[in-house]
N, C-alpha and C positions, 0 to 999 in steps of 0.2 A: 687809338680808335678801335672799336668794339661795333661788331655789327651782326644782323642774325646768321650771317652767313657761320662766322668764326664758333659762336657759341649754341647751333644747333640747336636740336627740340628741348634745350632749356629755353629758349625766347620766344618769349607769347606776347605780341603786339596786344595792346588794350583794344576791346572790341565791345559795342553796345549792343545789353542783353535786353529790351525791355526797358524798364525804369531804372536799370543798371547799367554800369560797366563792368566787364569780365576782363581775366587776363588767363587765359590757359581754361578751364572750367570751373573757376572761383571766380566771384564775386570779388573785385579792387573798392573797396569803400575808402574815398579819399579821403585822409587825413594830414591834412598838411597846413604850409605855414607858406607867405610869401617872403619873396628872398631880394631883396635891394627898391629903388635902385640905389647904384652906390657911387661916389666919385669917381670919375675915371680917374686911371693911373696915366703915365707919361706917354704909354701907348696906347690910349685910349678905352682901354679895355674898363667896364664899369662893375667887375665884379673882384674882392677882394683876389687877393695870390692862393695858389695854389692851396700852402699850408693854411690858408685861413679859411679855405671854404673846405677843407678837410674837417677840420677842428671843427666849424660848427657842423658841417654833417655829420658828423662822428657823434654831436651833442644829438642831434635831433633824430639819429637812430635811438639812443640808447632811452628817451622820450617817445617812440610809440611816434613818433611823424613817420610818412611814408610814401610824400610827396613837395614839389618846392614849385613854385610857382617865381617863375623872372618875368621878367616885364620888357625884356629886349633879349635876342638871342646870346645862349649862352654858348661860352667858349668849348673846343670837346674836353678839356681836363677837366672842366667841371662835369659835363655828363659822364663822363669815365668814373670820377668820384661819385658821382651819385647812385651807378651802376652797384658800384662796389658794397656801398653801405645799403643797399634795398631802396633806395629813393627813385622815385617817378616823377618826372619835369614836365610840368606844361609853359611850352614855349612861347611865351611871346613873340609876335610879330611888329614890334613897333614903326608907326608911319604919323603923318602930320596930323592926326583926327582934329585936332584942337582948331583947325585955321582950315576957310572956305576949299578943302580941295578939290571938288568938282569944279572951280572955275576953270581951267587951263587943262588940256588934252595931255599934255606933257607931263603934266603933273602927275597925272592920274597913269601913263605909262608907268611911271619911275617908279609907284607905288608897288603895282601890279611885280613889276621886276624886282625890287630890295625883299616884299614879300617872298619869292618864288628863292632868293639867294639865302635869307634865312631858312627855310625849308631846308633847301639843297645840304646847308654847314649842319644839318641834326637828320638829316635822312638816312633811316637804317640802324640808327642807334638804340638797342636796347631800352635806353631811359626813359625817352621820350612816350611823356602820356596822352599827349594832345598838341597840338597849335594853336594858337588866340589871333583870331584876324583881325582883331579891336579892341578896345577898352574904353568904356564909355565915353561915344562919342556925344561930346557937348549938346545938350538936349535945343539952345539956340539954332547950333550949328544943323542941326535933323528939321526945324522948325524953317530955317530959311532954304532951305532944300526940298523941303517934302519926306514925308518919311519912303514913300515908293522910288524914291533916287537914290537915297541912302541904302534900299534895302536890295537895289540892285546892283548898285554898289558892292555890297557885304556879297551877294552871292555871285559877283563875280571874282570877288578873292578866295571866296572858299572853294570855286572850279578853278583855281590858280595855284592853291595848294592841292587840289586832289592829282592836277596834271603833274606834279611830281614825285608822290606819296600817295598815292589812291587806296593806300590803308592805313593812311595815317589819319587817325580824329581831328576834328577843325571843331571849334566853336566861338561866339562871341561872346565878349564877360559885355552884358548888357546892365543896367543900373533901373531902379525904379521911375527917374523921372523918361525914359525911355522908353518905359513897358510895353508901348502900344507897338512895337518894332515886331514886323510877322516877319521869320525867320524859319522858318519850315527845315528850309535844306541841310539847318545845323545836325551835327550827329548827334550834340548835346545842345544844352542851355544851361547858362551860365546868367549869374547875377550878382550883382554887390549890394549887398544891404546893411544898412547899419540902423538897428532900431532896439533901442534901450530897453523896450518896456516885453517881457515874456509874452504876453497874450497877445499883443498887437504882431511880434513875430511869428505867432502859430500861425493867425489868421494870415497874412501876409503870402504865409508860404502856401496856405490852400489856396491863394488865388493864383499864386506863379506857379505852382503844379498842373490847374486846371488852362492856362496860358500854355504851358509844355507840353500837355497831352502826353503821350506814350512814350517821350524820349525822358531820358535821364536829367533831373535837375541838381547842380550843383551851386553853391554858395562860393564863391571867388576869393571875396573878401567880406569878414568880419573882426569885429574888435572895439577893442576902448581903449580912451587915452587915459592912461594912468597917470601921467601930470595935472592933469585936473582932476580927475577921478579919484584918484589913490590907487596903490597896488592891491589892495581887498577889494575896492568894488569890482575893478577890472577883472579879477579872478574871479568874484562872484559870477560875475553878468558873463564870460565867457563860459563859467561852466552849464548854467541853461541855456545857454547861445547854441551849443555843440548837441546838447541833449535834445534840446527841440529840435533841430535839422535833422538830426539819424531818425529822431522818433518819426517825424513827419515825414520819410521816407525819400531824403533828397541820398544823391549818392555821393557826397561828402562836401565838405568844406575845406576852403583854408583860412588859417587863421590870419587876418595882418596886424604884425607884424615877426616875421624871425627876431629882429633888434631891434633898435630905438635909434641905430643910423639910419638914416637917412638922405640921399641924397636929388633934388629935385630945381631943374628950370633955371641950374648953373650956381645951383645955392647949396650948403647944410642945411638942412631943416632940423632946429633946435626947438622948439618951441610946443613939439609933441612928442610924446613917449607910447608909441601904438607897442613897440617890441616885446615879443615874451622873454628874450633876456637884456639885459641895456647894451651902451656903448662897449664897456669892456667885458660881453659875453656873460656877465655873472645876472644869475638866474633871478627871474621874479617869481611871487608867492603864482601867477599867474602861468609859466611851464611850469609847473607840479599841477596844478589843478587840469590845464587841458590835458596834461600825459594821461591821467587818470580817466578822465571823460573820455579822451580816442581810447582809453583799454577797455570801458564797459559799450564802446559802441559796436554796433549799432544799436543795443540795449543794452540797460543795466542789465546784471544777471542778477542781483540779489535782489529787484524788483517780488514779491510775491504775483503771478500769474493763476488768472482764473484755469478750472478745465475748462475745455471745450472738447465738443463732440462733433465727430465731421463724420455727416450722414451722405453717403454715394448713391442715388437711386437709377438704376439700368433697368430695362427692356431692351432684350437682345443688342446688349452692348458690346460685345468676344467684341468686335473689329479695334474698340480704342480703349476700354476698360483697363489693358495692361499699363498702357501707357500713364494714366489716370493711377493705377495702384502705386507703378514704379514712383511713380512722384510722391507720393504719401508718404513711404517708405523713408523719402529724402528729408521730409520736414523737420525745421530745426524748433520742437518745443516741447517742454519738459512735460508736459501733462495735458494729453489729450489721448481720444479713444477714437476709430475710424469702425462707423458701422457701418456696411454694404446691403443696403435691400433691392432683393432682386425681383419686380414686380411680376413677377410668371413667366423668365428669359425662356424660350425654346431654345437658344441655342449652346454655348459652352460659359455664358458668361458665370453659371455657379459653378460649373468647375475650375474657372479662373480665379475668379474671386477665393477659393477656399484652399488655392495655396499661398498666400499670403497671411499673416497675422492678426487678422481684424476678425470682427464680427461677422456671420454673415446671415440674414434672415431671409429667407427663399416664402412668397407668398404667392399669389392666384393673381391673374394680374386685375389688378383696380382703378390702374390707373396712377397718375405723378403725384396728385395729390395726395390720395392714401396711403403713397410710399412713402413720402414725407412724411408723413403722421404717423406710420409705422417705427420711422425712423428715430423721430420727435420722442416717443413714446418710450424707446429703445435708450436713449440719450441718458445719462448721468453726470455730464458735466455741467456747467452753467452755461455756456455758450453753444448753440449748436450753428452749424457751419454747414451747408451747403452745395455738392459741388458737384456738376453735372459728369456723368463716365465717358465724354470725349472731351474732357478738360484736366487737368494737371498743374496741381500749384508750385508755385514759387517756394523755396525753402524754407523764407522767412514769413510765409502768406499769413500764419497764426499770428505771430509777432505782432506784425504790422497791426494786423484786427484787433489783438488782446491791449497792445495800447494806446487804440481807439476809446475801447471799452473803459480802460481804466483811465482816461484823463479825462471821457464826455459821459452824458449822461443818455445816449441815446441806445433806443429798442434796441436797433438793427446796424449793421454796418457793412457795406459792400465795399468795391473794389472793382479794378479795370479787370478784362478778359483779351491777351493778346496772343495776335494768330503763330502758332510756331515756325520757324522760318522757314522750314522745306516740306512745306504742304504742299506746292505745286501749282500752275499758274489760276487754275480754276477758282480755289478757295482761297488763296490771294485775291483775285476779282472780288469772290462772295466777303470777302472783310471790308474791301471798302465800298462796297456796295449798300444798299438801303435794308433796312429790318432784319437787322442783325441785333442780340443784345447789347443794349445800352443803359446807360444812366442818365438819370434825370436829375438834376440839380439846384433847388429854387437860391439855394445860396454857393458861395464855394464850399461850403460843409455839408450842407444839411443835402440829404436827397429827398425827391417826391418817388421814384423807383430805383429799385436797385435789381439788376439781373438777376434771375434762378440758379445762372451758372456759375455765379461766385457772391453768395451771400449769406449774412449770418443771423443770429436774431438770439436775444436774451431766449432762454427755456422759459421760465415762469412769463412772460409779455406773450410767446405761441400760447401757453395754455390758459391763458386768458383768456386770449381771443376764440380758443374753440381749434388750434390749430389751419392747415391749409383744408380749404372746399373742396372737396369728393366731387364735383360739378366739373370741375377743369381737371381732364384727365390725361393732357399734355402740353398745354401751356395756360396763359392766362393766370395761373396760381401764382406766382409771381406779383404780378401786379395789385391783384385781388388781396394778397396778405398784405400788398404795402399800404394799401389805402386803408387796408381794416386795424391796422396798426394805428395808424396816423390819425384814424377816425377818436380809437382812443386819449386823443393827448398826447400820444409821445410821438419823439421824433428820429428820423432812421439818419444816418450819418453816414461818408464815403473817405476813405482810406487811397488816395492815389497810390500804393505801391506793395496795396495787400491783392496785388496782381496771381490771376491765373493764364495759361493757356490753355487756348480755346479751337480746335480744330474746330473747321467749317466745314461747310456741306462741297463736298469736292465733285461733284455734278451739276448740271443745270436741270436737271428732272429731281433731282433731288431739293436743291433748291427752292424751286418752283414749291413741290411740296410740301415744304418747308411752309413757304410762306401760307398758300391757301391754309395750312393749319394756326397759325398764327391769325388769318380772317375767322377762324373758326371762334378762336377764343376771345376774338374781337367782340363778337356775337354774344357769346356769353356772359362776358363782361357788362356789355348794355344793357343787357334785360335786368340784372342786377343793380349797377352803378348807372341807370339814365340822365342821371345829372351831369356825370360826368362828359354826355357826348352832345354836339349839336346835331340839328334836326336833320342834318344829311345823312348822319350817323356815324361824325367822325371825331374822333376823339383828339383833344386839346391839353396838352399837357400844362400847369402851371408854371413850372420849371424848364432852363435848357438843356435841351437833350445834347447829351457829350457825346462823341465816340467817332467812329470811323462809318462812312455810307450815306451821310445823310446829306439826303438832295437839297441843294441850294434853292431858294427862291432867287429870281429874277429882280434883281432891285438896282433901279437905276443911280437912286440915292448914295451919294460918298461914303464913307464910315466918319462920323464925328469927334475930333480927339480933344478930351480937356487938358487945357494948357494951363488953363490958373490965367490970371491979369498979366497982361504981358509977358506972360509963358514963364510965372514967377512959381509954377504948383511945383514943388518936390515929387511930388505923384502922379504921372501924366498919363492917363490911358485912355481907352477907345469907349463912347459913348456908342454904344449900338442899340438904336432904336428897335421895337420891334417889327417886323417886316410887316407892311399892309396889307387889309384884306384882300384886295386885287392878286399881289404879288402869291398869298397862300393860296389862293384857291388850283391852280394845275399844281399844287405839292398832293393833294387830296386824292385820293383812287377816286371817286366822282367826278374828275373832272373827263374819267373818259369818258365817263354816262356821255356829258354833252357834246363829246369828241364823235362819239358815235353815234346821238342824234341827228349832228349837223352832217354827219356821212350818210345818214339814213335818207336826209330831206334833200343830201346832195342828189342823190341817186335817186328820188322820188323827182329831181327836177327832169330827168329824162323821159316822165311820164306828162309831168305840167313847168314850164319852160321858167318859170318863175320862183322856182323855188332852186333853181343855180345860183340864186344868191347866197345860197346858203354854202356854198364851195370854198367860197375864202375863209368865213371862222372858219371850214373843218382846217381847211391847209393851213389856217394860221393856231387853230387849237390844236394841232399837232406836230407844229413847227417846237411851236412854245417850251412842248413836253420834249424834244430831243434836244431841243439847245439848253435848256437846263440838267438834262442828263447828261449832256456831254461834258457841260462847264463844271458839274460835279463831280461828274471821274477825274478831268483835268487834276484838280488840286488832290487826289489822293496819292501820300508819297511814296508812288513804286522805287523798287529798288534793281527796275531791270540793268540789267549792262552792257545792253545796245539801245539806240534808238526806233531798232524796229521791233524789237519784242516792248518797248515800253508802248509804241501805239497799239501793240498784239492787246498788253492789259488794258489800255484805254479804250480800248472799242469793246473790246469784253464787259468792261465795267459800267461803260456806260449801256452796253442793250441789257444789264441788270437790273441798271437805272430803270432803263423804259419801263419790262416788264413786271417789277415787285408789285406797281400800285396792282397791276390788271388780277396779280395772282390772289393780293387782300382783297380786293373787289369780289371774288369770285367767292373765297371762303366763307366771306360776310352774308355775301348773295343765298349763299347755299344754306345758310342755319337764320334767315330772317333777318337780317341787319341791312335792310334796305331805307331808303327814301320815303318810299312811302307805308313803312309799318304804322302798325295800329297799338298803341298803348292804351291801358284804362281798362275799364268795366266795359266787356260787351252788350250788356242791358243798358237802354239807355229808353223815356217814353220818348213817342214820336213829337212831344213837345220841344225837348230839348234841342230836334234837329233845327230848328227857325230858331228857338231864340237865343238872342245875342247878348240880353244882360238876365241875369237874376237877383234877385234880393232875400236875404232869410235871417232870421232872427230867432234867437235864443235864451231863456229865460236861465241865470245859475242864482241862485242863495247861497252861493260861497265865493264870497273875492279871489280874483288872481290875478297878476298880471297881465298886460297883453301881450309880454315877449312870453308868457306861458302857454296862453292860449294860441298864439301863432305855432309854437312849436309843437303842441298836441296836434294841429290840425297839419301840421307838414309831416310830423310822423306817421299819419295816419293817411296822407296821399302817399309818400313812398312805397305803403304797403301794396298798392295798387297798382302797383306798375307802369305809373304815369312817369311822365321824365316834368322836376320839381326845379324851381328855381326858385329862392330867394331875393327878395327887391332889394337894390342898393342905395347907398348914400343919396342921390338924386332920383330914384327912383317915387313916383304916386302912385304905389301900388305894393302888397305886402307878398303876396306868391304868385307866381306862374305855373302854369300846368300846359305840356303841349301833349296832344292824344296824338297828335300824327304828323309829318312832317308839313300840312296843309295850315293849320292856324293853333293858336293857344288861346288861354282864358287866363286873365287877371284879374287876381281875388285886392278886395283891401277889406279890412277888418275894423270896426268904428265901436267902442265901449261907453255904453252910459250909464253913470254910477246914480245908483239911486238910495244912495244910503244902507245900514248895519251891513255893509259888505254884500249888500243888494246888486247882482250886472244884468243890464239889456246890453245885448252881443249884435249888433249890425252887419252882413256881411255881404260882399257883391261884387258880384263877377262879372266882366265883360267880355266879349269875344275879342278876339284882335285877327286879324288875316296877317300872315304869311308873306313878304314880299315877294319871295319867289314863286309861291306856287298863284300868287296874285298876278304877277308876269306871265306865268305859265298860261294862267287861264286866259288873259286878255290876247296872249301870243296868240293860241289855238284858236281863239273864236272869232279873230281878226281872220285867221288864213281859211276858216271855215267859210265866213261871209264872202273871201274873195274866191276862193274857189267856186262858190255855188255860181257868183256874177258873173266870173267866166265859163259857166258851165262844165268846170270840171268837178263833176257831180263824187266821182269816187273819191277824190283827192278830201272833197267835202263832207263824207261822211266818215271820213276815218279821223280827221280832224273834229268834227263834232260828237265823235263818242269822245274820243280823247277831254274836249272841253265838259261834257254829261260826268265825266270818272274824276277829274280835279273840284268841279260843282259838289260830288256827291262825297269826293274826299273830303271838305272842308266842313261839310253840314254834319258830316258823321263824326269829323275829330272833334269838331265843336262842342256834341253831344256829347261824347264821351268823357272831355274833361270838364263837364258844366257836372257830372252825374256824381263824378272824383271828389268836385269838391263840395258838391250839398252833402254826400257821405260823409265824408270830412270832417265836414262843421257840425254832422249830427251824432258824431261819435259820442262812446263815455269818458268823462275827465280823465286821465291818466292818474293812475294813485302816488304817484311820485313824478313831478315833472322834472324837475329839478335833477333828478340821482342819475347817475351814469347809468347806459344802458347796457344789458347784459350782453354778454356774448353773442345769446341766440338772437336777443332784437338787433342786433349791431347786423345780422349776418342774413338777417328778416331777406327774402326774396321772393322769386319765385318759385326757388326750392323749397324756401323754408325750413331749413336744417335746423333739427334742435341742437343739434351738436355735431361740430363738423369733424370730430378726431375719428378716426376709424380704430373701430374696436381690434385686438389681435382673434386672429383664425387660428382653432387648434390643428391645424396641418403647417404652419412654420416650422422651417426648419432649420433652426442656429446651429454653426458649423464650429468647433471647438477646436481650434488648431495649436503647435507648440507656439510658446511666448517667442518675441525677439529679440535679440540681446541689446540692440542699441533702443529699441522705444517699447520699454516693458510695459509702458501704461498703456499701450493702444489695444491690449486683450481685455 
């Protein structure tokens, strides 16, 4: 027996890095094979003799395996032998999965115990790379249970083996028709798939990536049967089996099968050949080809790799900048260049930066944007790479991204951002807390955003588009490049495992700060993109937002799981509705507005006895907002190691919760991104304020479509700064224009052909009111009229200016987008409707940038430092 005690600071327990496993400060990428089961012998034991599990370890070293996977514990002579040859075991726990165990109390003791005895016979052994507290359990058996019994189940075995190993990894090998099984507490996740076809596997794995979130995902089993198959195919299909998991960035595999014995349910099983070598050990065409595949993984090396350019943009960065270079320093890829611009640091960040081997361009500061562009500019590779100076990539981060690049066709491609582990309990809270970088997802690939802090973008699709907007000059550039991207036709893509870390803001003043800058860019963002936000001014993302912090809605609704007819679907997972309007509305920073009217009118009831009605919404619109902050820190997985420091981050986390929306509110507040702003034309005649429809007409002598004609006239409302809406499928109406959060105007557009490509243009707009500010107004003019009855005269005239300012809100938005779209429709034809639009029109606002790259200043100043010996290309 062998234990860390005997063999000292050579043993390095497996520990999870991220989206990895570590073993010492290397990355373990599992490559392995499973190993039985086999007939027992006379003593029951179900693993060949000694000499026999030598000889094949001895085989499956000399083959580049470097892991085995048993399915019931194994004896110590085998983990001794596995020690020996460099093999890692993850140990099976085997128990009854197959048959009802949750009926009987005793059953589920026994469980609990045989569990905890296998632990015990592998506790401390060097080999050991994990423990498995199940192996798919039958998807009926989950179905007649529930999966919330099962899944408490599973997490009381895996508090079962921690209570005797508490650094030992636990994980479940979960299977596809199970997927919907939320396992949170796992160190890892595990899965068994078996899916023939290469594409359907890529896709597959982004959706069990994006189910994994930030822990490590591993492939359990894979394989084919070579008796129906052939020995070619099976080689074939195993060697893109292997390539697409390393590529797609799981942290490893095992193959099944070691052999083509077999033994299972008191039988030989004869009738399938899963093993990489047969019954009498002698090799298939299938060990040669995996040996090879685990030797180029986690990438092929003789793949050709594009450059890429990794641009670092700081403002007074010294405090994490190093931290940020050292890791560059580390990156594993043959050809790329790291340029550092440093937007006017006052304080030592150029003299950090320029002892290191990179680029370095020292400018005036201009802001994040024109660093960028600076940078962009700077750039020679074909890829350029993004990545914030209190952030630090992953080894592999190029990797993972360059074979994004080269197997999709997309612009852009991001990647997670994970908190480093001894940040400290503060920026622990701020990670799982709200408005943090995130990504946005409308598929498991494709993204709608990708963070500033770890993102990449083709060089020729940036200079397309005119580069990042001078306008945003610390945040918001981000999001602004992705839509101006995507506006173009193409599409941005996410990389689970082209991972950075990401230090947080390790204060709550700082945080806070944080965010109001974030409401800042909020603001900026709308006046640009007002389509993209509704009338309160809050923006809706298309896609699901992934990541760590984000506050739950309040939803009483179950989760809905597809079973297939009779829980017959191979593919069983969670239908998740989208949460209702009700349940979003306290997610909104607006809903303190009303939290804080209904306390205003509380308090006003002190003055007129009548309006203490108004006391319960506030206590219940502020109940709302902490039981949802609280229930949302709940599920973030701390890793404290008491119970009383994990309520420390719970409570921390959640008065994060509370206060993020109050700190957007305020930024928004502060640069116009309110409620009641005014979009459109400020001239409007005093006709427009009464009326409620218009009609106008236009004579062309040249035919055009009427998707072209709508599209000239919607072009030509964005320029104005209205917030534009296109009619849908069911919609009787062709655009919306709203001037202010009080009502909008509904255009529809009618063509009469009158021959030689002759048109009369029909168009006509009608008013619409506002349901809310339609409440609003009825609320106030109701409590006007009561207060006057009662003679509470002052209570009545603050309430009847209020209703005179909603009155005069509505008459004045009305005008203004009635003024939008007669302009509009009296514009000149566009001499190309049709052709993509340029850059500058793409980027048409209220700045109206002809061009958004920033030109170079001749006071730059590049620091020319000696080459390095391991990465010559990064000068």
């Amino acid at each position: 027996m062998m234990d860390c005690d005997e063999i000292g600071k050579d043993c390095f327990r497996p520990k999870v890095d991220g989206k990895f496993i570590t073993i010492g400060r290397e990355k373990f990428y599992i490559k392995g094979v499973t190993y039985g089961t086999f007939q027992p012998d006379e003593q029951g034991s179900q693993f060949p003799s000694p000499t026999g599990v030598e000889n094949d370890f001895l085989l499956m070293a000399r083959h580049g395996i470097n892991a085995v996977r048993t399915y019931t514990v194994p004896p110590r002579y085998l983990l001794d032998l596995a020690y020996t040859y460099g093999l890692k075991v993850m140990v099976g726990l085997p128990w009854e999965q197959h048959i009802a165990f949750l009926d009987e109390a005793q059953r589920v003791k026994d469980i609990i115990h045989r569990v905890q005895q296998g632990v015990n016979a592998c506790n401390g052994h060097p080999a050991v790379l994990c423990y498995t507290i199940g192996n798919e359990i039958p998807a009926q058996i989950v179905r007649w249970y529930g999966p919330e019994r099962i899944e408490q189940f599973l997490h009381q075995l895996y508090q079962a083996v921690k209570a005797v190993d508490p650094e030992g990894l636990v994980t479940y090998v979960n299977y596809p028709t199970t997927e919907y099984l939320a396992l949170p507490f796992l160190d890892f996740d595990c899965f068994n798939v078996y899916l023939e076809t290469e594409e359907k596997l890529s896709v597959y794995l982004s959706r069990l990536h994006n189910l994994t979130g930030d822990r490590p995902l591993v492939l359990a089993e894979i394989g084919l049967d070579s008796m129906r198959n052939g020995e070619e195919k099976q080689a074939e299909v195993l060697d893109w089996q292997i390539r697409t998991i390393f590529g797609k960035g799981c942290a490893g595999t095992f193959v099944f099968a070691w052999t083509d014995e077999w033994w299972r349910g008191g039988f030989e099983i004869e009738d399938w050949d899963f093993g990489l070598v047969n019954r009498q050990r002698q090799p298939k065409k299938a060990l040669h080809t995996v040996t090879k595949a685990f030797a180029d993984a986690p990438f092929a090396t003789k793949t050709k790799l594009p450059k890429i350019s990794v641009v670092v943009c700081s403002y007074n960065g010294a405090a994490t900048i190093r931290d940020c270079l050292n890791g560059l320093m580390q990156v594993d890829y043959p050809d790329f260049e790291v340029i550092v611009v440093s937007d006017g640091s006052t304080d030592q960040t150029d003299e950090i930066a320029s002892k290191y081997p990179f680029r370095l361009i020292s400018t005036p500061n201009r802001g994040l944007s024109n660093a960028r562009n600076t940078g962009m500019q700077a750039a020679t590779g074909d890829i350029v790479a993004y990545l914030d100076d209190d952030a630090y990539p992953d080894p592999h981060w190029l990797r993972y991204l360059a074979y994004s690049y080269l197997t999709t066709n997309h612009a852009g491609i991001g990647g997670p951002n994970l908190l480093p582990e001894h940040d400290g309990p503060i920026a622990t809270s701020v990670f799982h807390a709200p408005g943090g970088p995130v990504h946005v997802l409308t598929t498991d690939e494709i993204a709608e955003h990708i963070p500033g802090c770890n993102m990449s973008f083709r060089r020729d699709v940036l200079l397309e588009i005119g580069g990042f907007d001078p306008v945003y000059r610390a945040a918001g550039d981000d999001v602004d490049v992705c839509w101006r991207v995507q506006q173009k036709g193409y599409t941005i893509g996410f990389h689970p495992s082209a991972t950075v870390w990401h230090h947080r803001r390790n204060s709550l003043k700082a945080y806070w700060k944080q965010q109001k800058g974030y409401g800042r860019a909020e603001a900026l963002l709308e006046k640009k993109w007002p389509e993209k936000y509704n009338t309160l001014g809050h923006l809706s993302w298309g896609g699901r937002i992934y990541g760590n912090g984000v506050t739950q809605p309040l939803e009483l609704r179950r989760r809905k799981i597809f079973h297939g007819i009779w829980g017959s679907a191979p593919f069983q997972s969670v239908y998740q509705p989208a949460p209702s309007l009700v349940a979003c509305l306290p997610l909104m920073p607006e809903w303190y507005l009303l939290t804080g009217v209904l306390g205003l009118l509380s308090v006003l009831g002190l003055v007129w006895a009548p309006l203490l009605w108004a006391l319960p919404g506030f206590v219940a619109t502020l109940a709302i907002v902490l039981i949802q902050a609280g229930v949302s820190a709940a599920k973030a997985p701390y890793k404290a190691p008491t119970s009383g420091q994990q309520g420390r981050f719970w409570l921390l986390t959640t008065w994060l919760h509370v206060i993020q929306p109050l700190a957007r509110l305020y930024g928004r507040f502060a640069y116009g991104l309110t409620p009641w702003r005014k979009r459109g034309p400020a001239r409007y005649h005093w006709r427009h304020l009464f009326a409620r429809t218009f009609h106008a007409t236009r004579w062309s002598e040249t035919w055009r479509a009427q998707e072209d004609w709508l599209a000239d006239i919607e072009r030509h409302l964005r320029s104005t700064d209205v917030r534009v809406r296109s009619g849908g499928e069911f919609d009787a109406w062709d655009l919306q224009v709203s001037g202010s959060f009080f009502s909008s105007v509904r255009g529809l557009l009618t063509i009469e052909e009158h021959g030689a490509g002759k048109q009369l243009l029909r168009f006509r707009c009608r008013a619409s009111y506002s349901l809310l500010s339609s409440v609003l107004f009825v609320s106030t003019l109701a409590l006007t009229m009561l207060a006057v009855w009662y003679q509470a005269y002052g209570i009545g005239v603050l309430f009847g200016v209020l209703s005179i300012m909603l009155m005069v809100g509505f008459f004045t938005g009305t005008a203004r987008a009635m003024v939008a779209f007669t302009d509009a429709f009296q514009q000149p034809v566009a001499v190309s409707p049709v052709v993509a639009e340029t850059p500058a029109e793409v980027t048409a606002g209220p700045e109206k940038e002809t061009a958004l790259v920033a030109l170079s200043y001749p006071d730059e100043n590049p620091v020319t430092v000696r080459p390095h010996k391991v990465t010559p290309s990064v000068v």
